[in-house]
C-alpha positions as CSV (number, residue, x, y, z in Angstrom):
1,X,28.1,15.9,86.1
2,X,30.9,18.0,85.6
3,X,31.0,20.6,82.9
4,X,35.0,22.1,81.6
5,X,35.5,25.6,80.2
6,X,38.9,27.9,79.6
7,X,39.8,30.1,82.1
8,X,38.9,32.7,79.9
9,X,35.0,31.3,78.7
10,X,32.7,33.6,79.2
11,X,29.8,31.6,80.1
12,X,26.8,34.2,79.8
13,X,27.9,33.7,76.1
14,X,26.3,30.5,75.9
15,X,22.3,29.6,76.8
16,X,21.8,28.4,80.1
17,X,19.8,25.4,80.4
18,X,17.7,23.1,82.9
19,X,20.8,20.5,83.9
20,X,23.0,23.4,84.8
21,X,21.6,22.9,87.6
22,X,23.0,19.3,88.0
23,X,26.5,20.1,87.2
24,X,29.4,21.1,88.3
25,X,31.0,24.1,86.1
26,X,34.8,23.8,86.7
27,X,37.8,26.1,85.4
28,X,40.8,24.3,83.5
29,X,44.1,25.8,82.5
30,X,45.7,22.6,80.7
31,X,44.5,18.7,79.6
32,X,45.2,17.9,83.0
33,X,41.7,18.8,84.3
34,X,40.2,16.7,81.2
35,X,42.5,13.5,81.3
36,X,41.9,13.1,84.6
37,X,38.3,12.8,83.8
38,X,38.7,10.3,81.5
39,X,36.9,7.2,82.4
40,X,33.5,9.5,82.9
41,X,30.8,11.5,80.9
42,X,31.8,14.9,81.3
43,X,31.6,18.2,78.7
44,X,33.8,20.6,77.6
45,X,32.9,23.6,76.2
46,X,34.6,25.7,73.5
47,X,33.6,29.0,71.8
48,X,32.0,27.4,69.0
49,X,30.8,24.4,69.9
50,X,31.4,21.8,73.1
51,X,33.0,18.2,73.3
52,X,30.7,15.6,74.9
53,X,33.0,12.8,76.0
54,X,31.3,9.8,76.5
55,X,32.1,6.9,78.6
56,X,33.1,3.7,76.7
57,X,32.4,1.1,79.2
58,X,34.1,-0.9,80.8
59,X,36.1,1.1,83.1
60,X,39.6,2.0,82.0
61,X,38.5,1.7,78.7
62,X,38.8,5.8,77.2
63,X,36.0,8.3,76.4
64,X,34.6,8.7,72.7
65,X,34.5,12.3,72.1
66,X,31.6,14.1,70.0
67,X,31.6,17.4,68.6
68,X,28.1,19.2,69.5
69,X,26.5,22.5,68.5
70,X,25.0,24.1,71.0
71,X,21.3,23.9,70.3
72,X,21.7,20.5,71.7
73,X,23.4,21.2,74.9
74,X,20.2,20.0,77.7
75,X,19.9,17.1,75.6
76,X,23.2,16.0,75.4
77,X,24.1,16.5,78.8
78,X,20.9,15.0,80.1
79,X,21.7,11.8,77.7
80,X,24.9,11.7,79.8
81,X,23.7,12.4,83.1
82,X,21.4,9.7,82.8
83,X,23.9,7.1,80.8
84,X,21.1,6.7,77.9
85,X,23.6,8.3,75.2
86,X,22.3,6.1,71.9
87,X,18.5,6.1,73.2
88,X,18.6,10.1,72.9
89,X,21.1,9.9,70.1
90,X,18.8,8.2,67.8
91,X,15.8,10.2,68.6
92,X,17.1,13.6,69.1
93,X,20.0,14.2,67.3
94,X,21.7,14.3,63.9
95,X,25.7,14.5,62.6
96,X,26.2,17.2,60.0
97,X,29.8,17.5,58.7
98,X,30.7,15.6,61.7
99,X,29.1,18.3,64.5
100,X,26.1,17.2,66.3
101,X,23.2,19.0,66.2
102,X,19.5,19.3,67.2
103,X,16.7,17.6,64.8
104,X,14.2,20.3,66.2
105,X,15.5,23.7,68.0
106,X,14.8,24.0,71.8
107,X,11.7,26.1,73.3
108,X,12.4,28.5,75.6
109,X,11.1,28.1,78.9
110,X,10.5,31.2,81.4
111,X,11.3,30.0,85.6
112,X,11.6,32.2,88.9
113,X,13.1,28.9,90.0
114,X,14.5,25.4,89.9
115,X,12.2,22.9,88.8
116,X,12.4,19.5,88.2
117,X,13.2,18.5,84.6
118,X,11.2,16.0,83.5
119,X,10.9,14.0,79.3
120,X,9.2,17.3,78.2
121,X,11.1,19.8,79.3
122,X,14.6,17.9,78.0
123,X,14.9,20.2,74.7
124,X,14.6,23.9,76.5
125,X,17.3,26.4,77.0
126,X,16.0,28.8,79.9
127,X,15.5,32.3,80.9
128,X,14.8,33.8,84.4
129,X,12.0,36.2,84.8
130,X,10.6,38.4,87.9
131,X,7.0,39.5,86.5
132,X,5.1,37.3,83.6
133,X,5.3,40.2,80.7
134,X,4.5,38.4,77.6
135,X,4.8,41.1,75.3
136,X,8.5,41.3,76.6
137,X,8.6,37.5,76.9
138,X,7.9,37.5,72.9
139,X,11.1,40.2,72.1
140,X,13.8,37.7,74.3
141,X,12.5,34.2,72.6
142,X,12.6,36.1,69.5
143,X,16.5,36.9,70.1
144,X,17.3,33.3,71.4
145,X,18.3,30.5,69.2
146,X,15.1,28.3,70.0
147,X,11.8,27.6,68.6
148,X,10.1,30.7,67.2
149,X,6.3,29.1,67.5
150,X,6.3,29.1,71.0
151,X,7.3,29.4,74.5
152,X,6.5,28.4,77.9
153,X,6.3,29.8,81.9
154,X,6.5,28.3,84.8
155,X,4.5,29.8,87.1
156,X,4.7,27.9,90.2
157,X,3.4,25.2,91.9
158,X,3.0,22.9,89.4
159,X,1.5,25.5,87.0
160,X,2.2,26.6,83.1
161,X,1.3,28.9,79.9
162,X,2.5,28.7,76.6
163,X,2.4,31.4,74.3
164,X,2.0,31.4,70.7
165,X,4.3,33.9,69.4
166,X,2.3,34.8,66.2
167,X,-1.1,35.4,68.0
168,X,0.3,36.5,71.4
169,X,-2.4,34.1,72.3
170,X,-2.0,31.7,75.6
171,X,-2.9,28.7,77.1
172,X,-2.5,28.1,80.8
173,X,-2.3,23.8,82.0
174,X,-1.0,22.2,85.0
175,X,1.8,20.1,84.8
176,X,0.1,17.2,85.0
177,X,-0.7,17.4,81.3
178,X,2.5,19.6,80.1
179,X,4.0,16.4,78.6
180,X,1.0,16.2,75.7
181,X,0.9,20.1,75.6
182,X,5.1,19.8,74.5
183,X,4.0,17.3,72.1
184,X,1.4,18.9,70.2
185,X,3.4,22.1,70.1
186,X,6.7,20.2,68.8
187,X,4.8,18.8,66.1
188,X,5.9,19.4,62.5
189,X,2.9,20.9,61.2
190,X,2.0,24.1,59.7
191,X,0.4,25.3,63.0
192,X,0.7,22.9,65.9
193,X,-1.9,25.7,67.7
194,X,-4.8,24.4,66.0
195,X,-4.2,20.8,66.9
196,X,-3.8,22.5,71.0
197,X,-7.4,24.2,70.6
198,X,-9.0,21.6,69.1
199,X,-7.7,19.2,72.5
200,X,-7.2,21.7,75.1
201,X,-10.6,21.3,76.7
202,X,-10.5,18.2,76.9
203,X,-6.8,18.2,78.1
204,X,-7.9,20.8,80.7
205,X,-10.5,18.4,82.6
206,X,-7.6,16.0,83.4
207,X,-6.5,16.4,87.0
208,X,-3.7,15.0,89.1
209,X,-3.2,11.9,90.7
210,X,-5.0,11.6,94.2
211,X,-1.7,13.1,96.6
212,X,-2.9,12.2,100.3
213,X,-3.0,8.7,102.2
214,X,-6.6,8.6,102.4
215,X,-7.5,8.8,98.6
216,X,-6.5,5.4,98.1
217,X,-5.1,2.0,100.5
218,X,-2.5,-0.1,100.1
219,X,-3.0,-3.5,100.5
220,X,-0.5,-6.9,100.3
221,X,-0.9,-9.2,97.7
222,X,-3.5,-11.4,100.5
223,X,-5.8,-8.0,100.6
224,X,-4.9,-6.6,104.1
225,X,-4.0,-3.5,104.4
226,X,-0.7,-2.5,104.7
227,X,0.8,-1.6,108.1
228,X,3.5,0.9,108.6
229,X,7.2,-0.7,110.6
230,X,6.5,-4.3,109.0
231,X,9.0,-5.9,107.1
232,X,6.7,-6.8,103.2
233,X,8.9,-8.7,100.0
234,X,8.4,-5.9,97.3
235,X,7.5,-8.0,94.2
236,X,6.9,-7.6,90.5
237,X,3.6,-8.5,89.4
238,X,3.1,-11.8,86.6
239,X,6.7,-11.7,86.2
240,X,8.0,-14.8,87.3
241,X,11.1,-14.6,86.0
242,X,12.4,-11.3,87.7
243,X,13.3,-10.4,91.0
244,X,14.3,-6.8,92.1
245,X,17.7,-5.7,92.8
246,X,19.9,-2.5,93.4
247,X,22.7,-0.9,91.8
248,X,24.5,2.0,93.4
249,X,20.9,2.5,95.3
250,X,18.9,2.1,92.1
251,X,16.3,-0.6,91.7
252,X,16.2,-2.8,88.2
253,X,15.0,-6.7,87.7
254,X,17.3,-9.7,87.4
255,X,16.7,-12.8,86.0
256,X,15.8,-14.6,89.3
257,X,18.3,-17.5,88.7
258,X,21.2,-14.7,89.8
259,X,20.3,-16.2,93.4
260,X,19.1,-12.3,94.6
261,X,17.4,-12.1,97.7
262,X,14.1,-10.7,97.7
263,X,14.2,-6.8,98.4
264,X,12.3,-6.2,102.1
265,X,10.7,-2.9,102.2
266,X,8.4,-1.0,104.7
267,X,5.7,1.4,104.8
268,X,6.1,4.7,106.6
269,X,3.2,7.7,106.6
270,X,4.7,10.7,107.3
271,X,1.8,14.0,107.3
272,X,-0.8,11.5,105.5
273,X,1.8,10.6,102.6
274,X,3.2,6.8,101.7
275,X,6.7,6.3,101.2
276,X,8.5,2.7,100.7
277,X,11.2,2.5,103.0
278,X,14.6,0.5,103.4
279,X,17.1,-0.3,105.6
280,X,15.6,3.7,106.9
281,X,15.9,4.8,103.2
282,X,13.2,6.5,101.2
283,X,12.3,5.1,97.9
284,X,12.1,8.2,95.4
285,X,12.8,9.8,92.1
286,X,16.1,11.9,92.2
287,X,16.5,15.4,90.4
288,X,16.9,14.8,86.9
289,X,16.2,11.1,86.9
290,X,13.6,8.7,85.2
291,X,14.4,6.2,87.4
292,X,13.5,4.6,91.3
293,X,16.5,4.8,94.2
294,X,16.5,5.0,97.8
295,X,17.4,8.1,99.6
296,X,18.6,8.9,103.3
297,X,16.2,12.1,102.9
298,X,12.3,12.6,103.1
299,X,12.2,13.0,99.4
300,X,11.4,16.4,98.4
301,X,7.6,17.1,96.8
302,X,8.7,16.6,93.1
303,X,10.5,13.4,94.4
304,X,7.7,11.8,95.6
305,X,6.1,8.4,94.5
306,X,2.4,7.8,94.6
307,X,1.4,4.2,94.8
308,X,-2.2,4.1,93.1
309,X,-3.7,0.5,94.3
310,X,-5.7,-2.1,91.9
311,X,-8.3,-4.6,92.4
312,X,-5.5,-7.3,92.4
313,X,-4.1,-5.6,95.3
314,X,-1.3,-5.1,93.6
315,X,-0.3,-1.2,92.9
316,X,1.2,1.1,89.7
317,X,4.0,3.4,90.8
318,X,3.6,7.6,89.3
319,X,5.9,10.4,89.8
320,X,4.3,12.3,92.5
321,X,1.7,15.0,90.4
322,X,2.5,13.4,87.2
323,X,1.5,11.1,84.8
324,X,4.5,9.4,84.4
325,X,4.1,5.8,85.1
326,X,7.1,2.7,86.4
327,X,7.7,0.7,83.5
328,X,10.4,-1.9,82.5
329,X,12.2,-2.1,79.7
330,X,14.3,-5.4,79.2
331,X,18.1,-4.7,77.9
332,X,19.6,-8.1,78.8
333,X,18.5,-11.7,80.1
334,X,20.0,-10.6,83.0
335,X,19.4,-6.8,83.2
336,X,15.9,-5.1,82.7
337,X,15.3,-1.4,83.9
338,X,12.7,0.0,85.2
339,X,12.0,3.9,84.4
340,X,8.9,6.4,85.0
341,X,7.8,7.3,81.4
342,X,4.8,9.9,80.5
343,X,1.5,8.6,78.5
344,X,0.3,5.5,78.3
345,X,1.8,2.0,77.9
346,X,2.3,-1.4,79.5
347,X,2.5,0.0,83.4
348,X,4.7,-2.4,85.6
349,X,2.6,-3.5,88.7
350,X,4.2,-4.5,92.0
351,X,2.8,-6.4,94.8
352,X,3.8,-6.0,99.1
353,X,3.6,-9.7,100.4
354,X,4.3,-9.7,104.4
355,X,7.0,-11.7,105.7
């Protein structure tokens, strides 16, 4: 996505945040460099606040433009990133004296690197570190517009603390269960901490998802196991109705009365891990994305699927590490998307039947 400023912005004036690193930051001089955008979602930023101009389908049809604060920034530009502009709108955000503005400030979160922003994470500006100093850690979050309960660090590989600011006490998790940690600590309570001691033991015994081949088989919808270079019809489960289909490379349902041909996938194991393949393209999660497409690319870790097999030989889809399960939501009669989301909830189950 591609993010306008003046010439003479000085962006270190503003907080940097997790989809900087899924935009492009360009220079304008005149409206030529926004008017040419028109037609796309896009931001421009301004020394107060920024415009989000939003898309307003179908094409050729303009932008609506939004005045934002900028304690909303991630969320904003990860609602247009992601085209879901009212879903976030409604449960994010707020218009006071028509600027847009955060219902709850952002957390901070401390990286040494990029990592993959997932539901959780979607309200954070960020800060780079070299050495986990929490003492110091406290002073910065204390200077930043964001949340002053709490903060987090990344410390690698899949691994997390949050601090309490007051207490100086922490509490280190994998990321497996950061989703539930970010929801207790976002709570508007008097002190979300005692809610996180009362679980955190519990939450601490939850581990990830089985990650290699042989934790689990895949089988087709008769039982056999499931060969690799063998063309199977990927299928939703008890859903009659709806056949899978693609749209610039990612998969949603159809009512199956559009007369779409049934998607043909394969399985390839690559170093003991299961990827869906077609037409030689990778079935994944992209960076900053909630929802399935094909790539020409092994998928990176933090791209990955796991496909977690049930007695009905049918299989649930995860975010590789994660508890983020496929699910579909139905927008249309025609149209129903299917998205990873965190927790629990009605998990969409597909089936591999062999041609």
């Amino acid at each position: 996505m591609n993010v306008l400023y003046p010439e003479d912005f000085d962006l270190t004036s503003i907080e940097k945040c997790l989809m900087d690193f899924d935009c492009n930051f360009i220079p304008y001089e005149d409206d030529k460099e926004i008017n040419s955008r028109i037609g796309t979602n896009f931001i421009v930023l301004q020394e107060t606040c920024f415009i989000a101009h939003v898309s307003n389908s179908p094409p050729n049809a303009g932008n609506k433009l939004f005045k934002c604060n900028y304690n909303c920034r991630n969320l904003v530009m990860k609602s247009l990133y992601s085209n879901q502009w009212e879903h976030f709108y409604d449960l994010f955000l707020e218009t006071i004296d028509g600027v847009i503005h955060n219902t709850s400030p952002p957390y901070l979160l401390f990286t040494k690197e990029f990592i993959k922003s997932y539901s959780s994470d979607y309200n954070t500006i960020i800060t780079n570190y070299t050495i986990v100093d929490i003492p110091k850690f406290v002073d910065i979050a204390k200077s930043k517009p964001c949340n002053d309960r709490f903060f987090v660090v990344y410390l690698g590989d899949y691994r997390y603390i949050c601090c309490n600011m007051q207490t100086l006490e922490t509490y280190e998790y994998p990321s497996v269960i950061k989703y539930r940690i970010i929801e207790i600590l976002c709570v508007k309570s008097d002190d979300p901490f005692v809610q996180l001691k009362s679980e955190y033991e519990q939450l601490k015994i939850i581990k990830p998802l089985p990650t290699t081949f042989s934790d689990f088989q895949l089988k087709d919808i008769e039982g056999q196991p499931i060969l690799e270079n063998i063309d199977y019809r990927l299928e939703m489960y008890d859903t009659d109705e709806d056949v899978l289909d693609m749209y610039d490379s990612e998969i949603y349902a159809t009512y199956y009365k559009n007369q779409v041909d049934a998607m043909v996938v394969q399985c390839s194991i690559i170093d003991g891990i299961s990827y869906l393949v077609r037409k030689n393209r990778y079935l994944h999660i992209a960076n900053g994305e909630d929802t399935m497409s094909f790539t020409n690319q092994i998928p990176a870790k933090h791209q990955r699927l796991q496909f977690l097999a049930t007695e009905k030989n049918t299989f649930k889809t995860v975010q590789w590490n994660q508890f983020n399960y496929l699910t579909a939501f139905i927008a249309t009669t025609n149209y129903t998307q299917l998205a990873l989301q965190a927790g629990k909830g009605d998990h969409l189950e597909l089936y591999l039947k062999r041609l």
